[in-house]
TORLOPA-173856 format. One record per residue (C-alpha): residue in three letters; x negated, y negated, z negated. Coordinates in nm, 2 decimals. Layout:
(pt 'ala',(X,Y,Z))
...
REM end
This chain:
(pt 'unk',(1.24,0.08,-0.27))
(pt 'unk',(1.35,-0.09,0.02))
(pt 'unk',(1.51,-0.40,-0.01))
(pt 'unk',(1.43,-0.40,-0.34))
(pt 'unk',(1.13,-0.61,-0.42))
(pt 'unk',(1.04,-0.77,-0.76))
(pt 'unk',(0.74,-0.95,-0.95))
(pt 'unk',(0.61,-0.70,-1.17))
(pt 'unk',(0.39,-0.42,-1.18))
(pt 'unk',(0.61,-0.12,-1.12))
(pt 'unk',(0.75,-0.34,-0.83))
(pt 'unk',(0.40,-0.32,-0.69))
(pt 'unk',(0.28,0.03,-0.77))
(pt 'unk',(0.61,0.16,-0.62))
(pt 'unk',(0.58,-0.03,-0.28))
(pt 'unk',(0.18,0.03,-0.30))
(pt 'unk',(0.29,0.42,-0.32))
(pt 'unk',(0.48,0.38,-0.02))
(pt 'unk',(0.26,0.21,0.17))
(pt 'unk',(-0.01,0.44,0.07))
(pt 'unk',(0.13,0.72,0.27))
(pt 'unk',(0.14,0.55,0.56))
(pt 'unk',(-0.21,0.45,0.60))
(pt 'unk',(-0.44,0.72,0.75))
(pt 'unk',(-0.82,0.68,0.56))
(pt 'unk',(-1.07,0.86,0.44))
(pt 'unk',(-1.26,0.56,0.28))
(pt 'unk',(-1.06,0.53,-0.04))
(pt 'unk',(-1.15,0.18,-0.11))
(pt 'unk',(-1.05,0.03,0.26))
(pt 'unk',(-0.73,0.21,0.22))
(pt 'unk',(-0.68,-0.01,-0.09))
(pt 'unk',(-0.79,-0.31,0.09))
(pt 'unk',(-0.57,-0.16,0.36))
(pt 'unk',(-0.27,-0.14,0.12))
(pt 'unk',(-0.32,-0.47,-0.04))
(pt 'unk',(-0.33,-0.65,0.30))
(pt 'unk',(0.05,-0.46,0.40))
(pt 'unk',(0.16,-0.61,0.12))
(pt 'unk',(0.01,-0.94,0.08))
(pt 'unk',(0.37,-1.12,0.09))
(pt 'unk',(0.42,-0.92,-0.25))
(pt 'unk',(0.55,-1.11,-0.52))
(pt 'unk',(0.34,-0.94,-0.74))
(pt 'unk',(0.02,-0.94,-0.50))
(pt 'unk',(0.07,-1.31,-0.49))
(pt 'unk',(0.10,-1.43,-0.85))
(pt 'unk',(-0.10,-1.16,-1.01))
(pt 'unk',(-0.39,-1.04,-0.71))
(pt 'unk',(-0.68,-0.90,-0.97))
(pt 'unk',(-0.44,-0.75,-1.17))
(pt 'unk',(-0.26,-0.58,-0.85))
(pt 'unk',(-0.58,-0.45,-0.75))
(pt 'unk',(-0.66,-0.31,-1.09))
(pt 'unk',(-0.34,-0.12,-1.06))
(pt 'unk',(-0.41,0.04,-0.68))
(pt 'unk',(-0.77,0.13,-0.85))
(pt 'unk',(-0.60,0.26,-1.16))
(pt 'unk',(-0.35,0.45,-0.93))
(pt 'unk',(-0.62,0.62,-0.75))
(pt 'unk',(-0.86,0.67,-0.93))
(pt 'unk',(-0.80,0.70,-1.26))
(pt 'unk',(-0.43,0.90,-1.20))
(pt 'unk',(-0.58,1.08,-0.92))
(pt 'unk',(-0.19,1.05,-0.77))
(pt 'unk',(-0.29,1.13,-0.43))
(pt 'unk',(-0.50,1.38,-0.41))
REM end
């Protein structure tokens, strides 16, 4: 998605994916926090921060996508 950055959620959960991978944590929560901070210059991040951070939770949690 590089390149490619918009201000919506799928914008966001794509990039937070991305960025996800990159970070090495066991402490799922910081590695949100982690995440979050990377991408602080998101559109999405910056107009819309509860709701971004509903989605990482959502994302990992709830999906379980990276286990």
């Amino acid at each position: 998605m590089k390149g490619k950055i918009y201000n919506n959620a799928d914008s966001f959960a794509m990039s937070f994916d991305e960025e996800w991978q990159n970070i090495n944590c066991d402490d799922l929560e910081l590695k949100i926090d982690k995440v979050i901070d990377i991408l602080s210059d998101h559109p999405f991040v910056i107009s819309k921060p509860l709701i971004a951070r509903e989605i990482a939770n959502f994302r990992v949690f709830s999906l379980k996508k990276f286990e």
